[in-house]
Residue, then its C-alpha position, 0 to 999 in steps of 0.5 A: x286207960x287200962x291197956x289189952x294184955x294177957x290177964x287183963x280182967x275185962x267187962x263186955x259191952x256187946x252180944x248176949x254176955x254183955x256187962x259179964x268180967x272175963x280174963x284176956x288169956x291170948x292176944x290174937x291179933x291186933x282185933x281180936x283176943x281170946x277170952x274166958x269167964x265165970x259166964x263167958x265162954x272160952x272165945x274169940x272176942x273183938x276187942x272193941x267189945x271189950x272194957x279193960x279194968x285196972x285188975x289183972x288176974x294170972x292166967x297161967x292154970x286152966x279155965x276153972x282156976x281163970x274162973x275161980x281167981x274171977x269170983x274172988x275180985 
């Protein structure tokens, strides 16, 4: 299984952004991580809801780099 990391790219599974990829940007604490994607907003997100893939992206730019680099895949 793919582990929580910073870059991770990840699949939701609850609330309205459900089945939408996102990229792990920080790590919060142990419940909870920061996310961002092409339709997921910049937010908090309880791990839980969260699918991790076998993909990492780099996540050292800014959003819209962190969204583009989530198109291509």
């Amino acid at each position: 299984m793919a582990s929580i990391e910073v870059g991770r790219v990840c699949v939701k599974t609850a609330g309205r952004e459900a089945g939408e990829k996102c990229a792990i940007v920080e790590i919060i604490d142990e419940n909870f991580v920061e996310v961002v994607g092409e339709a997921v907003k910049n937010r908090r997100c309880n791990i839980a809801h969260l699918e991790p893939t076998e993909e990492t992206i780099d996540v050292s730019g800014d959003a819209e780099s962190i969204k583009a680099a989530l198109a291509d895949l």
